[in-house]
PDB file of N, CA, C and O in Angstrom, chain B, residues numbered from 101:
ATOM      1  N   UNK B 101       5.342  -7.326   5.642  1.00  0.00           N
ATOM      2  CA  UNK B 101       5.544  -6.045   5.012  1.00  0.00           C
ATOM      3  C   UNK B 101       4.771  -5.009   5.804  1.00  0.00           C
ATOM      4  O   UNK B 101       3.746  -5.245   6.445  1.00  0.00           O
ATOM      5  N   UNK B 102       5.351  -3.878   5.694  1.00  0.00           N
ATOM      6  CA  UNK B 102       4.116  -2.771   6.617  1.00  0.00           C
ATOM      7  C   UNK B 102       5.069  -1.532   5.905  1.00  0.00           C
ATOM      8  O   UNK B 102       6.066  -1.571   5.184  1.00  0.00           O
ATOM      9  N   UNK B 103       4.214  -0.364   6.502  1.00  0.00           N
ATOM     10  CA  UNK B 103       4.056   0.578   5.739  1.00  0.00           C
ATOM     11  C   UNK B 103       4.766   1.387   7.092  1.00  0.00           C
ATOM     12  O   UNK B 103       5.250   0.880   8.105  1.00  0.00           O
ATOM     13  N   UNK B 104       4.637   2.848   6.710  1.00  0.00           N
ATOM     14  CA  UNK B 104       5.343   4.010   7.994  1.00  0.00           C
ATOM     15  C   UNK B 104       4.941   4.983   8.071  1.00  0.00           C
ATOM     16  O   UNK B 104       4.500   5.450   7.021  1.00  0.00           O
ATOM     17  N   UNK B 105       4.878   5.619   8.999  1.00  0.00           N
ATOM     18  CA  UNK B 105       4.247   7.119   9.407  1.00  0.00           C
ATOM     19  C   UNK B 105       5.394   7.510   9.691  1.00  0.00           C
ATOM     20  O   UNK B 105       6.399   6.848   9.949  1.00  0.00           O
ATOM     21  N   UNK B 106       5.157   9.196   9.619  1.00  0.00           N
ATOM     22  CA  UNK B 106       6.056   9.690   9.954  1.00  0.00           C
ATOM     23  C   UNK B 106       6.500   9.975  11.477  1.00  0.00           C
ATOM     24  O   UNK B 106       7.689  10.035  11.790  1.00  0.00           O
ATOM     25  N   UNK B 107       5.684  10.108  12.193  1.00  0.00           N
ATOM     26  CA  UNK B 107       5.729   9.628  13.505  1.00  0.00           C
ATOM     27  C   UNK B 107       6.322   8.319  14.271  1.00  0.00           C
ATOM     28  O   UNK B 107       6.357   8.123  15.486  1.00  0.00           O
ATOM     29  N   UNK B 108       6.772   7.492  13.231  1.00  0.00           N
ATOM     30  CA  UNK B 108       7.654   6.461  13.604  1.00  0.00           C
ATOM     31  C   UNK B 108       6.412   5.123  14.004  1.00  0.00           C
ATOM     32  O   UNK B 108       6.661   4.067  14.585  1.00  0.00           O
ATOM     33  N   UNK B 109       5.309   5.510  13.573  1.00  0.00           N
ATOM     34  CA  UNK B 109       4.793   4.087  13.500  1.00  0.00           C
ATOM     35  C   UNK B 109       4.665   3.289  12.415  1.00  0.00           C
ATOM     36  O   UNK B 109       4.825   3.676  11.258  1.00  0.00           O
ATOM     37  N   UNK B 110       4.297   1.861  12.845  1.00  0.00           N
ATOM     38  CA  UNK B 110       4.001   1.399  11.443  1.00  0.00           C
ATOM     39  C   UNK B 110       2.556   0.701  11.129  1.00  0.00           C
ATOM     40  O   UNK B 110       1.826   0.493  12.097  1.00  0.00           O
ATOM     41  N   UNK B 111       2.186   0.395  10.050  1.00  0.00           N
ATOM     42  CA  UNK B 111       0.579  -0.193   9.940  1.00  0.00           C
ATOM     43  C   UNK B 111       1.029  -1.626   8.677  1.00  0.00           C
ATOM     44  O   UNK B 111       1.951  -1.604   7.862  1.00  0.00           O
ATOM     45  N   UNK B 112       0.031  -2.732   8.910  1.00  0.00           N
ATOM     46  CA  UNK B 112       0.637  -3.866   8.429  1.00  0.00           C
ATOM     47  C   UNK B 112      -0.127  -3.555   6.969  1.00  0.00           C
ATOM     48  O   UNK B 112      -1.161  -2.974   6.640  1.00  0.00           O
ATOM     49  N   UNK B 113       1.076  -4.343   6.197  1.00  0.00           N
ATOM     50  CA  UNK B 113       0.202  -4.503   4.717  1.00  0.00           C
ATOM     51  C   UNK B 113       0.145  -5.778   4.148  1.00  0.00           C
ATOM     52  O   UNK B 113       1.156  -6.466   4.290  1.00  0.00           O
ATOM     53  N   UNK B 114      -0.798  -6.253   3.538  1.00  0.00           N
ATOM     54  CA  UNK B 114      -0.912  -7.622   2.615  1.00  0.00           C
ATOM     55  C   UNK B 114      -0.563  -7.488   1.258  1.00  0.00           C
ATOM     56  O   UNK B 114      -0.857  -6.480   0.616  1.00  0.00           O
ATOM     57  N   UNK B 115       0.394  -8.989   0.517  1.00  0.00           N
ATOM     58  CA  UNK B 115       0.767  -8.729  -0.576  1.00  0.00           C
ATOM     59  C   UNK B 115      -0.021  -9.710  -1.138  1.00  0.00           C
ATOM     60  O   UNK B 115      -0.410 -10.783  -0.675  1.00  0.00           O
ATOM     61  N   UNK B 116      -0.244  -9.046  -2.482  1.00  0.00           N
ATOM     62  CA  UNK B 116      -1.333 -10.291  -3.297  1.00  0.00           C
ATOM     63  C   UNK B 116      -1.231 -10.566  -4.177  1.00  0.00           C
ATOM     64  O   UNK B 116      -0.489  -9.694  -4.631  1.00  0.00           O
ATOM     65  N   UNK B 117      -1.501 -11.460  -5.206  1.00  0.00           N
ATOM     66  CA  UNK B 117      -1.060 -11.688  -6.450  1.00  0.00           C
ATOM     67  C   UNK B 117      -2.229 -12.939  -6.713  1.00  0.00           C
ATOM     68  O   UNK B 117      -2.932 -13.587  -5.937  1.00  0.00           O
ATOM     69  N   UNK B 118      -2.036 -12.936  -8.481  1.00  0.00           N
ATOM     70  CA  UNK B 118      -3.032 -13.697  -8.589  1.00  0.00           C
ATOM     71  C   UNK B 118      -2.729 -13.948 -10.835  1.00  0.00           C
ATOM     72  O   UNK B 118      -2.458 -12.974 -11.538  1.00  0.00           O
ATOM     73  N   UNK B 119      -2.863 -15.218 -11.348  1.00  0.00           N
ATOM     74  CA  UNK B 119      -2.846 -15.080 -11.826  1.00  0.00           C
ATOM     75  C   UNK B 119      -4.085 -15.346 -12.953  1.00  0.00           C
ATOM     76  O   UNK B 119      -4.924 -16.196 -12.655  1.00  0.00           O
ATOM     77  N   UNK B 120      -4.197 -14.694 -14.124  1.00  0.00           N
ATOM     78  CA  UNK B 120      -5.329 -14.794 -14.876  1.00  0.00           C
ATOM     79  C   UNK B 120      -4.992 -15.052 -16.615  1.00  0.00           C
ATOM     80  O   UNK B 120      -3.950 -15.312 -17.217  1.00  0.00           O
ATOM     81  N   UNK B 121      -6.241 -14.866 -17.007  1.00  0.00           N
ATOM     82  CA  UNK B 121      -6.251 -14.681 -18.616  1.00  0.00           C
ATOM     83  C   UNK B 121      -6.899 -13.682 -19.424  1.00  0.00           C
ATOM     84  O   UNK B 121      -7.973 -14.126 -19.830  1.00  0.00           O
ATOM     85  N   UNK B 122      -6.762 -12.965 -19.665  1.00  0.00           N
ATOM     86  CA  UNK B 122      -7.309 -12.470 -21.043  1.00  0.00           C
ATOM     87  C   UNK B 122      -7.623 -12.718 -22.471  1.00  0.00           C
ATOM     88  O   UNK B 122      -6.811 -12.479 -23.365  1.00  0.00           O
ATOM     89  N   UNK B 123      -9.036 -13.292 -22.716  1.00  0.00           N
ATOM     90  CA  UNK B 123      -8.616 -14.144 -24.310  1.00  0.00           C
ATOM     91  C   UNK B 123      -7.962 -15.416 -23.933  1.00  0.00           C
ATOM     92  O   UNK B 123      -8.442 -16.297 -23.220  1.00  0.00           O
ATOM     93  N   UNK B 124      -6.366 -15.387 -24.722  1.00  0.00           N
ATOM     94  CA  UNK B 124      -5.867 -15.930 -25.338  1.00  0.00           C
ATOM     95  C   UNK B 124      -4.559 -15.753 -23.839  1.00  0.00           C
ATOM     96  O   UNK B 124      -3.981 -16.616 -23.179  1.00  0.00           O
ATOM     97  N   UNK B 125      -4.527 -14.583 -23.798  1.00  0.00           N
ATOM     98  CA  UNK B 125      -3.019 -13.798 -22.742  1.00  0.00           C
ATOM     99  C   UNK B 125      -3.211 -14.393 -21.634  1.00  0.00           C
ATOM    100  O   UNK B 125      -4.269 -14.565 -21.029  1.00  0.00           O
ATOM    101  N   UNK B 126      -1.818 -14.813 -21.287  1.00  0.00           N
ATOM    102  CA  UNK B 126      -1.771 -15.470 -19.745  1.00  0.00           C
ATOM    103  C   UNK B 126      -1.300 -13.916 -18.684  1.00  0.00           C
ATOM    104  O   UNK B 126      -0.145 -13.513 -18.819  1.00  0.00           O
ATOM    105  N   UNK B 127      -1.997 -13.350 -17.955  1.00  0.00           N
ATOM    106  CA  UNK B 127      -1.687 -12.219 -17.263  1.00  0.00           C
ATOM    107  C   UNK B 127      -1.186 -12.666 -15.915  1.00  0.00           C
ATOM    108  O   UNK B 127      -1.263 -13.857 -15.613  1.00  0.00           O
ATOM    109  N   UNK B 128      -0.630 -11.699 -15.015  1.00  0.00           N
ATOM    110  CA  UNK B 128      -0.250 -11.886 -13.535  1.00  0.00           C
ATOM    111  C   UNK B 128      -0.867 -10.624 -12.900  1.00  0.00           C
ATOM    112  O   UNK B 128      -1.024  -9.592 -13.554  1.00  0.00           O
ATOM    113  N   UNK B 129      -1.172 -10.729 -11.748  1.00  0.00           N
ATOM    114  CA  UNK B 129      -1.817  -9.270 -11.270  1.00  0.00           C
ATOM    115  C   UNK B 129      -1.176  -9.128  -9.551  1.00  0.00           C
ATOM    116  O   UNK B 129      -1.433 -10.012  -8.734  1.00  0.00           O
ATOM    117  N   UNK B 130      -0.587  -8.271  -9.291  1.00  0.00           N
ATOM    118  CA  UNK B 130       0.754  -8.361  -7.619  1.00  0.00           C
ATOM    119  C   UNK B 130      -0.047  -7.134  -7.487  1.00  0.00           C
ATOM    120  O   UNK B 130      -0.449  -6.400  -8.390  1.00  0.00           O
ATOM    121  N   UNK B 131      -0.246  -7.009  -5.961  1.00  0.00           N
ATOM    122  CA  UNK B 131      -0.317  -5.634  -5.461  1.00  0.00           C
ATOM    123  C   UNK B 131      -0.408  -5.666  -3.892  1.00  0.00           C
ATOM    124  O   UNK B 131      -0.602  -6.702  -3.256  1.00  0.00           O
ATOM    125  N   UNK B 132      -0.249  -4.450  -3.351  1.00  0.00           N
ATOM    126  CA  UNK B 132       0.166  -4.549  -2.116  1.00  0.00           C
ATOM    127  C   UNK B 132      -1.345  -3.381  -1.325  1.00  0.00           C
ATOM    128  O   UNK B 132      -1.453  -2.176  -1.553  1.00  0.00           O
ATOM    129  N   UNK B 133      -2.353  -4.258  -0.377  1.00  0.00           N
ATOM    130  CA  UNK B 133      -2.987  -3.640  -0.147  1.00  0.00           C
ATOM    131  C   UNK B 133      -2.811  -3.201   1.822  1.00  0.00           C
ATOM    132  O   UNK B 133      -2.014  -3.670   2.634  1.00  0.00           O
ATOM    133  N   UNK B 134      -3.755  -2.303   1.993  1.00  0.00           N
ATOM    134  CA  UNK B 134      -3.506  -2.242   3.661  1.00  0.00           C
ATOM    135  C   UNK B 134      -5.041  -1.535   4.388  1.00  0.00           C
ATOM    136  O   UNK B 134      -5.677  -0.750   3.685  1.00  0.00           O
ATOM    137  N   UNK B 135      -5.359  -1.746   5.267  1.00  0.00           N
ATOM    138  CA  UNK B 135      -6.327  -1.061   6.280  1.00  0.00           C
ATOM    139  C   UNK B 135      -6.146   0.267   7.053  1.00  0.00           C
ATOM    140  O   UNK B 135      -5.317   0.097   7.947  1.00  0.00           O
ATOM    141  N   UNK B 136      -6.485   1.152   7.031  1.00  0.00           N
ATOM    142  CA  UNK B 136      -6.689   2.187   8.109  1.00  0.00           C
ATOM    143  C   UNK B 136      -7.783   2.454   9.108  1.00  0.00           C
ATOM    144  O   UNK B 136      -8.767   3.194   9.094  1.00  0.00           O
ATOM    145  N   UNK B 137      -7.392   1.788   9.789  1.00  0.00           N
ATOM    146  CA  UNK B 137      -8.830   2.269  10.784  1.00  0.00           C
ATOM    147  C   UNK B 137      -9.122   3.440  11.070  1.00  0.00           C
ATOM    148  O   UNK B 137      -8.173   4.178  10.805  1.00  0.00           O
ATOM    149  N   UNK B 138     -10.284   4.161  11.632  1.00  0.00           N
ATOM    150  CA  UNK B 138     -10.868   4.950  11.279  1.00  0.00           C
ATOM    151  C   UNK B 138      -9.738   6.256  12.199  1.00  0.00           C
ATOM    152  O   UNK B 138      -8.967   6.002  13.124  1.00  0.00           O
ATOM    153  N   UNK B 139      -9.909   7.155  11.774  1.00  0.00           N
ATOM    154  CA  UNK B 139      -8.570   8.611  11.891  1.00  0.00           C
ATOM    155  C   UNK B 139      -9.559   9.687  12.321  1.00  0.00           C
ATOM    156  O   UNK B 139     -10.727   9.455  12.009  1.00  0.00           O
ATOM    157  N   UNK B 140      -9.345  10.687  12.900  1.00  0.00           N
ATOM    158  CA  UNK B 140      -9.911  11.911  13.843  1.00  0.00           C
ATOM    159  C   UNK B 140     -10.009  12.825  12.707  1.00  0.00           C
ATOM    160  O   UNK B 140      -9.641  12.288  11.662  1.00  0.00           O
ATOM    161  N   UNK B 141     -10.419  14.138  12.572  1.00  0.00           N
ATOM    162  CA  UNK B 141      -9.968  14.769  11.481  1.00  0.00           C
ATOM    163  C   UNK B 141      -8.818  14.990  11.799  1.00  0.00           C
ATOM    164  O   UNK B 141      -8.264  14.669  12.851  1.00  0.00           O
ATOM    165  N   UNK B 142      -8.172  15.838  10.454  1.00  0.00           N
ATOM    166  CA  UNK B 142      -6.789  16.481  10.539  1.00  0.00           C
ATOM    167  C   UNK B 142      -6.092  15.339   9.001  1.00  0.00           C
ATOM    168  O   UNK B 142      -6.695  14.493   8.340  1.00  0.00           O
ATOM    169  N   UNK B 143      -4.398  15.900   8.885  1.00  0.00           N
ATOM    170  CA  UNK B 143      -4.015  15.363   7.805  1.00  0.00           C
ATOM    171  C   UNK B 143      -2.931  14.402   8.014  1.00  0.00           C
ATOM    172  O   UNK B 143      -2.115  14.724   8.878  1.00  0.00           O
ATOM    173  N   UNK B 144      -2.716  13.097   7.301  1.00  0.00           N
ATOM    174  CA  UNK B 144      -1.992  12.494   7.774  1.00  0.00           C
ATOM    175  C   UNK B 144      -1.202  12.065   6.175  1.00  0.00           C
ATOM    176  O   UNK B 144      -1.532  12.336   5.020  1.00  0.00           O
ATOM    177  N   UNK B 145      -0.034  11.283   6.747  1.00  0.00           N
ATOM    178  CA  UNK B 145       0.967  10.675   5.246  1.00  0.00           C
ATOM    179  C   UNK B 145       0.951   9.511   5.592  1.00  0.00           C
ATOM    180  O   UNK B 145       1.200   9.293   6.778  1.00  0.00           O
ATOM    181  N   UNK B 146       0.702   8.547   4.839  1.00  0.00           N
ATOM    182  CA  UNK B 146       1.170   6.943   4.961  1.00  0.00           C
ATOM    183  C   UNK B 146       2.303   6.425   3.763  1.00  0.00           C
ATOM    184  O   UNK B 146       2.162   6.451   2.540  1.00  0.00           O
ATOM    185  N   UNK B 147       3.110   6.096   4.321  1.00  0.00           N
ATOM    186  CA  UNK B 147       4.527   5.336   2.956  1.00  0.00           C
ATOM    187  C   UNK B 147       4.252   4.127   2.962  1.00  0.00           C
ATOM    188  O   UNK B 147       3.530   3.608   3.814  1.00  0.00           O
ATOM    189  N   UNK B 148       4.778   3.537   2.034  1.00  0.00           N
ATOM    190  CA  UNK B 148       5.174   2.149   1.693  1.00  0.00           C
ATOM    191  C   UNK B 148       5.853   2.562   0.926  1.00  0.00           C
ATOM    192  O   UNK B 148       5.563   3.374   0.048  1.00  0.00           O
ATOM    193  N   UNK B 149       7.156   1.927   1.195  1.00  0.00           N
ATOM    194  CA  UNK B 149       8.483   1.478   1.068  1.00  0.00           C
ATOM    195  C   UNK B 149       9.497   0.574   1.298  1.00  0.00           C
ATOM    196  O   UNK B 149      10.168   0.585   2.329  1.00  0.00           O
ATOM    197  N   UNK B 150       9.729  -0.643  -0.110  1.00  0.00           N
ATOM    198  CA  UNK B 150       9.739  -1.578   0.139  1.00  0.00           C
ATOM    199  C   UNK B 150      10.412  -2.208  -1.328  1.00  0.00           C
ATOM    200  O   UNK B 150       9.955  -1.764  -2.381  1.00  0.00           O
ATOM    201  N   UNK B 151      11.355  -3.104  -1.368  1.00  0.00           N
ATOM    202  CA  UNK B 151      12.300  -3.719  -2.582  1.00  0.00           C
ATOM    203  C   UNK B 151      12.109  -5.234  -1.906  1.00  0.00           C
ATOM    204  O   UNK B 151      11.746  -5.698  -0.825  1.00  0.00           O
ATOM    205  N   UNK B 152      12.765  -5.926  -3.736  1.00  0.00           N
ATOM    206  CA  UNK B 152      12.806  -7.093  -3.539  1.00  0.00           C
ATOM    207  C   UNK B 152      14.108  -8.060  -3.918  1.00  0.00           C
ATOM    208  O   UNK B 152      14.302  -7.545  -5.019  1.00  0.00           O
ATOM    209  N   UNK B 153      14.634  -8.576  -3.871  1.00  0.00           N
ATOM    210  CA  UNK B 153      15.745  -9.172  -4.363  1.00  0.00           C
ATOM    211  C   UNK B 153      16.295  -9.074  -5.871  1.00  0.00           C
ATOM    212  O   UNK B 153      17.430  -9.338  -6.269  1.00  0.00           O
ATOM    213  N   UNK B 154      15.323  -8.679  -6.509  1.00  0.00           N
ATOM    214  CA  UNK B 154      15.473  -8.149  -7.910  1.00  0.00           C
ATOM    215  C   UNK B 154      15.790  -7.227  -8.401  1.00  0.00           C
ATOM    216  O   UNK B 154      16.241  -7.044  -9.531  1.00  0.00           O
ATOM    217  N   UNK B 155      15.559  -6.469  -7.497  1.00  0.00           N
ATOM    218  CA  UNK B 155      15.459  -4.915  -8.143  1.00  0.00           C
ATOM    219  C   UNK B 155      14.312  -4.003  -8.224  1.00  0.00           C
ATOM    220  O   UNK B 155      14.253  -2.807  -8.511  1.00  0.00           O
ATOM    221  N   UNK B 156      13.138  -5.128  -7.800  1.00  0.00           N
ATOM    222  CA  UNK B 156      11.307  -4.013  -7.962  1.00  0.00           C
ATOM    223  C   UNK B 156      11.442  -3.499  -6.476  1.00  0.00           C
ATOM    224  O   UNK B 156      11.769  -4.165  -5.493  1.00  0.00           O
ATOM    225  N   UNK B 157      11.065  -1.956  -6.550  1.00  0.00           N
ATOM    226  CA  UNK B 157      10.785  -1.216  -5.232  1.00  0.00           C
ATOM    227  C   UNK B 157       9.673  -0.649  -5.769  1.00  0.00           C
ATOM    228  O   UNK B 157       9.245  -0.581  -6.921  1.00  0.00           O
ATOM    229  N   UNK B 158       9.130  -0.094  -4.290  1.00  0.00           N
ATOM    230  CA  UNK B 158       8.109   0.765  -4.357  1.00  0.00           C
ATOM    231  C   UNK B 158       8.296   1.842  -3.183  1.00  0.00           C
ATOM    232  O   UNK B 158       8.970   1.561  -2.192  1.00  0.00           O
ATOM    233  N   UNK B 159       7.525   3.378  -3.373  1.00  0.00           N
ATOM    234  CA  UNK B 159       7.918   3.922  -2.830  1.00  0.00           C
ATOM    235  C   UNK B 159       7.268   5.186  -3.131  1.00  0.00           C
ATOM    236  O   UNK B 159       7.760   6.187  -3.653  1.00  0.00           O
ATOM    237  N   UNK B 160       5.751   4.924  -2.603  1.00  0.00           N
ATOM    238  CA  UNK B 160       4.959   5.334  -2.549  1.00  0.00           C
ATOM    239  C   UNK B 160       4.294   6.170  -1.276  1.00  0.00           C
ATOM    240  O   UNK B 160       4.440   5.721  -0.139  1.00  0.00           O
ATOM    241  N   UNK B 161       3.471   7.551  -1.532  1.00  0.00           N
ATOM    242  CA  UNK B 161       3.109   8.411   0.069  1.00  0.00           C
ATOM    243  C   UNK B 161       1.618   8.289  -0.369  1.00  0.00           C
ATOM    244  O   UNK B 161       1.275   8.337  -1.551  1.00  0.00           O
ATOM    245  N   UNK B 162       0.951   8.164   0.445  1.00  0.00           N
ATOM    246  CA  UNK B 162      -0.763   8.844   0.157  1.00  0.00           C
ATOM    247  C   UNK B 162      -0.826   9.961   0.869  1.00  0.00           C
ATOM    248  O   UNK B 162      -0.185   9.494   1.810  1.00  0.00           O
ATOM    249  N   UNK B 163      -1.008  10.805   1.137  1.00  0.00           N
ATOM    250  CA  UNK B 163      -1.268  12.331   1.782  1.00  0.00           C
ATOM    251  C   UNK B 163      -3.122  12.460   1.936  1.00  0.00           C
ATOM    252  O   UNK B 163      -3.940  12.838   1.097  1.00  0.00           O
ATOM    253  N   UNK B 164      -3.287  12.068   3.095  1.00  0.00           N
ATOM    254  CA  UNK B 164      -4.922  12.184   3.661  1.00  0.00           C
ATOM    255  C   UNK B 164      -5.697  12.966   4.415  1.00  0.00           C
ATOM    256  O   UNK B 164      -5.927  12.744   5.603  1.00  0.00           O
ATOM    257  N   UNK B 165      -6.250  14.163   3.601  1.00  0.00           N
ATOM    258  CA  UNK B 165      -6.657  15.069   4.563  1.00  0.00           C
ATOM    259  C   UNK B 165      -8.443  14.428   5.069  1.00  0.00           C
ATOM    260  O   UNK B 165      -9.328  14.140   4.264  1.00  0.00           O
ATOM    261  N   UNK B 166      -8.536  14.355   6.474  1.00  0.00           N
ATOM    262  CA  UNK B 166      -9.496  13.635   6.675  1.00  0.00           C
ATOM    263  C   UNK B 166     -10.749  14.576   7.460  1.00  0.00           C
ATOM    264  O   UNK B 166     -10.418  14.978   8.576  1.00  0.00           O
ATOM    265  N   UNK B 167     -11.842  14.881   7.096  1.00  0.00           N
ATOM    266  CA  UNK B 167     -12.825  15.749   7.404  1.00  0.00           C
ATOM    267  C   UNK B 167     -13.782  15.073   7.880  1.00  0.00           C
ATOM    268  O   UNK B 167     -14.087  14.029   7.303  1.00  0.00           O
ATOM    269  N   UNK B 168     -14.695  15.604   9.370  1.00  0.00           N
ATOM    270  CA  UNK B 168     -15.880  15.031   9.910  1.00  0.00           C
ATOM    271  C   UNK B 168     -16.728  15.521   9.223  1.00  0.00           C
ATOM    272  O   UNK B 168     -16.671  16.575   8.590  1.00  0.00           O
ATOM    273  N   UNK B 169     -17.848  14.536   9.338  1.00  0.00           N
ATOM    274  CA  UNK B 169     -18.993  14.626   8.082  1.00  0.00           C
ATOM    275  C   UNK B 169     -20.156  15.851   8.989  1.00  0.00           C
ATOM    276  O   UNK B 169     -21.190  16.238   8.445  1.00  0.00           O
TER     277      UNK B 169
END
């Protein structure tokens, strides 16, 4: 799975899942995480966008304005 810039690159993502309990409740917990290594200032967009044989998509932007300290 990986994610997209608008610049036509891409950055890899990990999918995770895990299941648990609450109490008594049998829960499931899925999510899709990723790395950015470190960025210059200035502003950038990262997507993930991405379906599954079922019917679950996602389709999600983060918008990162990034400032030197």
């Amino acid at each position: 799975m990986s994610g997209t810039e608008p610049s036509g690159g891409t950055w890899e993502l990990r999918e995770f899942s895990a299941p648990f309990r609450t109490g008594l409740t049998r829960r499931y917990a899925w999510g899709i995480g990723g790395g950015v290594a470190p960025l210059v200032a200035g502003q950038y967009v990262r997507e993930i966008k991405g379906g599954s044989t079922d019917g679950f998509w996602v389709d999600t932007s983060y918008h990162l304005d990034v400032q030197d300290l």
